[in-house]
N, C-alpha and C positions, 0 to 999 in steps of 0.2 A: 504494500500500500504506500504508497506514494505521500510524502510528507510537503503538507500544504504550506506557503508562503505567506508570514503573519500577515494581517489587511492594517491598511494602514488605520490608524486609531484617533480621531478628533474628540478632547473631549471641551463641552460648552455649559460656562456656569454664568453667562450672561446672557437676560435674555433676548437684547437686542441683537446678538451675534446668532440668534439659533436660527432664523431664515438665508443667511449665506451657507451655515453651516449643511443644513438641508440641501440646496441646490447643488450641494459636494455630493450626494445622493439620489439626486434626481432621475429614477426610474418607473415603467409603467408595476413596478413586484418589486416591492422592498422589504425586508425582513425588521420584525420589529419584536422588542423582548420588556421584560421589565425586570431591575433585581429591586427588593423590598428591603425596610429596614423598620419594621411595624410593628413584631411580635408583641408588643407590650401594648401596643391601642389596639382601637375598637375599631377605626376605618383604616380598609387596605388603602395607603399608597406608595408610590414607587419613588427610592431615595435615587435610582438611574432608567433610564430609558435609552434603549439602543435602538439604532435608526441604522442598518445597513444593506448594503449589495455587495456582488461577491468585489474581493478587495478593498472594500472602505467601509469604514463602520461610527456614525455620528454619536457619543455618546452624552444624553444632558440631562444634566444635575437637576435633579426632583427635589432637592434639599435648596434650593436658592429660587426657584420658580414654581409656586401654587397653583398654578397656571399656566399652561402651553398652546396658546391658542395660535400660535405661528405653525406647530404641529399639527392641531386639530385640522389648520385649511390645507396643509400638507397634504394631510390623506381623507382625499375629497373622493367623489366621486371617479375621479382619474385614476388613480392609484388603489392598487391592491395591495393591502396589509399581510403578511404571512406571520402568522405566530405559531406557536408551536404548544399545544395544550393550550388556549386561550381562555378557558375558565377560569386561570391563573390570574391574567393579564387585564383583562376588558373592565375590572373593576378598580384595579389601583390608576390604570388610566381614565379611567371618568373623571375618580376623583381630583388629576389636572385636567378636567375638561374637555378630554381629549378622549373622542368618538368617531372611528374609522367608517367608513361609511361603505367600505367592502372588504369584509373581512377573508383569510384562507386559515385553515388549521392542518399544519401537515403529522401530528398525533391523531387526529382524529380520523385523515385520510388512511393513513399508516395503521389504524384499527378497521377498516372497514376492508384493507384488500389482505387482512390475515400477517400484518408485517408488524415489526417492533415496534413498540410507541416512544419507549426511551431514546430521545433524539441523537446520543451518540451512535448504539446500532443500529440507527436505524440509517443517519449518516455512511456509515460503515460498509453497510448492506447496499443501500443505492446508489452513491455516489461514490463510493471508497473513498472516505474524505476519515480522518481519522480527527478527534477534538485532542488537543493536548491539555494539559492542568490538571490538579488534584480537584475535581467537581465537588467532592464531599464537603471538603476544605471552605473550597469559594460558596457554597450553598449557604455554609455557615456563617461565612466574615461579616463584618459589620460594614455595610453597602453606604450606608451614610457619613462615614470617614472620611476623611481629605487629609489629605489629598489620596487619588485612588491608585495605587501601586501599579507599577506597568503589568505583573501577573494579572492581575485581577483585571486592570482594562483589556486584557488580551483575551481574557477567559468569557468576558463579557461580550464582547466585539464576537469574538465565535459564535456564541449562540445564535447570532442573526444572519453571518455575511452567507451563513449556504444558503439559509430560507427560500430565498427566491428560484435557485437551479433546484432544489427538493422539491418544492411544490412545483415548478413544473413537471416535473416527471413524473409523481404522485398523481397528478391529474392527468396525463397520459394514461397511465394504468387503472384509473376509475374510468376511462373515456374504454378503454379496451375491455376491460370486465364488464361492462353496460351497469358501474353503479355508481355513477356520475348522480344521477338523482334519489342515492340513498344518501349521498353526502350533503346535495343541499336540504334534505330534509333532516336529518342529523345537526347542522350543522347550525339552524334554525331554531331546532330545540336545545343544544347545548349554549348558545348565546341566549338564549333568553333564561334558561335554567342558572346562567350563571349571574345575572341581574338581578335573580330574584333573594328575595331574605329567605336561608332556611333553619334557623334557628329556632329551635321549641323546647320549652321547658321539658317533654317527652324524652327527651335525647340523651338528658342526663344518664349517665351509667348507673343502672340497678335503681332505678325509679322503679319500675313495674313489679318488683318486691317489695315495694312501702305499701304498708297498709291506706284505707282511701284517706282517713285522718292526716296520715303521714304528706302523700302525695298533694292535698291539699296546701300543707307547709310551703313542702319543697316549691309547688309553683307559684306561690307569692312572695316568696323571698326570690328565685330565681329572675321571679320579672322585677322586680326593685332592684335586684344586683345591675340588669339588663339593661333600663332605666340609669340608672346609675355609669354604670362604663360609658353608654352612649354617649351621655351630657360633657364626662368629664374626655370622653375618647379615651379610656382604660380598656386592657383587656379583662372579658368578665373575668376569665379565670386569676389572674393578675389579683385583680379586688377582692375575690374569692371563690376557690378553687373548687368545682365539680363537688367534690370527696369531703369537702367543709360543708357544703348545702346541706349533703345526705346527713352528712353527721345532726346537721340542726332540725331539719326534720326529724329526724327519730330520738335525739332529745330535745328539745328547744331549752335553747337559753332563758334564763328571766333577765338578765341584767346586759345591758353594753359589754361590762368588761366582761362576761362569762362568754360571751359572743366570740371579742377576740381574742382571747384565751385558746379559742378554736380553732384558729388558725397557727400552721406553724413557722408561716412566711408574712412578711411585708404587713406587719403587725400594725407600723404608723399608719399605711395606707388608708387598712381596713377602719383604725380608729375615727379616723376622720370620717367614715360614712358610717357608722355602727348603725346612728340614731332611724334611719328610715329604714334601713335592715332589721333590724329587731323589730320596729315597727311592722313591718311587712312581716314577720314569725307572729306576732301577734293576732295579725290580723287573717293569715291563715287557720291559726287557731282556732277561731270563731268562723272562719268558711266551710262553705257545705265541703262534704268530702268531695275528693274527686277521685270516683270510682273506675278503675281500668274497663278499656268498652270490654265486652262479652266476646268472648270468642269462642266456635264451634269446637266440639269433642270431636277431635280425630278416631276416624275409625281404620282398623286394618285394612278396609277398600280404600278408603282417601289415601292412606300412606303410601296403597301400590299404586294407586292415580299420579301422586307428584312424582314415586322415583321411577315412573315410563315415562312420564312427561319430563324429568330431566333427562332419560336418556335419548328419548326422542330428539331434543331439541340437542344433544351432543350430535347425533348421527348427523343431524341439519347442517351442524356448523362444519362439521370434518368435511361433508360434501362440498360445502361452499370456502373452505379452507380460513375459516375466523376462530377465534377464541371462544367457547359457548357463553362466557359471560358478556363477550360483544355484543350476541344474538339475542342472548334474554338473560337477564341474571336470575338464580334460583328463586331466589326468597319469593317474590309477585308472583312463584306459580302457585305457592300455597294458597294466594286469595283465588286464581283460578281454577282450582278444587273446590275453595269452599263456597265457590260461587254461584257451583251449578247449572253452570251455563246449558243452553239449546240449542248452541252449534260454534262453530271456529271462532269466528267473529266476536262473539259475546263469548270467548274463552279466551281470548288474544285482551281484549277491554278489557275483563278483570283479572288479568296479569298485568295490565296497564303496560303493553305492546302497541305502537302504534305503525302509520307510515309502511313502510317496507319492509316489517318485520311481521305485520299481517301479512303481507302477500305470500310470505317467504313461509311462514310455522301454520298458519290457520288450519290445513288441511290436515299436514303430519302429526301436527296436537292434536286435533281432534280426533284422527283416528286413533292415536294411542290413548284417548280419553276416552271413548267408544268402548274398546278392544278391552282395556282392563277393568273397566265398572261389568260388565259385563260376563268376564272369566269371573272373578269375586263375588258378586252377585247372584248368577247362576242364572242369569235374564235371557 
């Protein structure tokens, strides 16, 4: 494999300088990344942003500009965006304002024709482009530092300069597979999936063993923590951690200080918000419970319904050469069981399958949904 020529590296922390800087870039496919330095707040944004094509790579400072609207008209309707995993990205760039108006995703391409999604092999695989740098390393550094070390600019500048010869090629082989329109339907719902809020007090780990009293607790202290990080931009967990909520739900504190007592980290933080936290334990206290919805009794027939329907839906993928969690992931076939559908279609819906992935399973689920109620049953 053939070792690549580093691209040359521009980085821009004014922002009057970022539209020359741009026009050093100026292609109809430019490659575009973001590195982060956020862990501790509440909103994603991006302490860099890389603007490249192969050989040059723009890089500019999110830490000195709130706002990149010289970027935003950059990638207009003229220009196509290539990211790389994009549910990553599309949110710390809003947050400078900046909304690409055609976006490409060569992860999510690189998932739909059975190929690697981690962007080094996948580089590897299509292009024989090999990335140099310790990735573990740079994943972890502190993005918001200055100045930015030539490693790390170098490390950064790669992630984007191939973008553009990947995604063309990537979309060749969606063009030649005839699944050029699973990716715009794909790709449609993964940009919008990734705009939306999906945080729920549900999520917490080992909620669903708190009694309803319990559960009650936990999600009104949960949403005041929520509340709370938002206003101040903390991270929730930061203010207080998953594994502290549970703790207070299943005892509650009476006092502020027995509260933060509870916690084993970042004690001053928590002191400083106690008051509407305990508040909020309080006020759970006296809330209806919140009882887990009801879920259906599995029976030995349902159990042999899901594992044909997951093996069905393996055979599907080895035929069409994807990963079965591409195609459908397990978990939404159990609602497909219990849902008792009356044909493909309304078996595909409550697995919450849409798009291309009915056209593709409808028939083959359903008949191994057929085929096993029926051996079971004795119908």
């Amino acid at each position: 494999m053939a070792q690549q020529p580093q691209p040359e590296v521009v980085f821009v922390d004014a922002p009057p300088a970022v539209p020359a800087a741009l026009a050093s870039v100026d292609a109809p496919v430019v490659g575009v990344d973001v590195e982060r330095a956020d862990a501790d707040r509440y909103f994603r944004r991006a302490a860099l942003v890389q603007v490249g094509v192969a050989g040059r790579c723009v890089l500019l400072d999110g830490t000195t500009s709130t706002t990149m609207p010289a970027l935003d008209a950059f990638l207009g309707p003229d220009r196509v965006a290539v990211l790389h995993a994009l549910e990553n990205d599309v949110v710390p760039l809003a947050a400078h304002g900046v909304s690409p108006d055609r976006l490409a995703d060569t992860a999510l391409a690189a998932a739909l024709l059975g190929l690697p999604t981690g962007l080094g092999p996948l580089l590897e695989q299509v292009l024989e482009v090999e990335l140099t740098g310790d990735k573990d390393a740079f994943q972890r550094a502190d993005w918001a530092a200055r100045p930015i070390p030539p490693d790390m600019a170098a490390y950064a500048a790669g992630d984007v300069v191939h973008l553009p010869a990947l995604w063309r090629e990537l979309e060749r082989r969606l063009r030649a597979a005839d699944r050029r329109h699973w990716y715009e339907q794909e790709l449609c719902e993964v940009a919008d999936r990734a705009t939306r809020a999906n945080r729920e007090w549900t999520k917490v780990k080992g909620s669903g063993r708190l009694t309803p009293e319990q559960r009650a607790i936990l999600r009104a202290v949960w949403e005041a923590r929520e509340a709370l990080a938002r206003e101040h931009d903390i991270a929730p967990n930061r203010l207080l951690h998953d594994e502290v909520l549970r703790d207070l739900a299943v005892d509650p504190p009476r006092t502020e200080a027995q509260l933060v007592r509870r916690s084993q980290r970042r004690r001053s933080l928590l002191r400083r918000h106690a008051e509407p936290l305990l508040a909020a334990v309080l006020a759970g206290q006296a809330a209806a419970p919140e009882h887990r919805p009801r879920t259906r009794r599995w029976t030995d027939t349902d159990r042999a319904v899901f594992d044909a329907l997951r093996r069905r839906r393996a055979e599907v993928a080895e035929e069409l050469g994807l990963d079965p969690g591409v195609l459908a992931p397990s978990q939404p076939l159990w609602g497909a069981v219990g849902a008792d559908p009356a044909d493909g279609p309304e078996l595909c819906a409550a697995a919450a399958l849409t798009g291309w992935r009915v056209d593709v399973l409808a028939d083959p689920l359903w008949e191994a949904y057929v085929t096993t109620r029926e051996d079971h049953d004795g119908t």
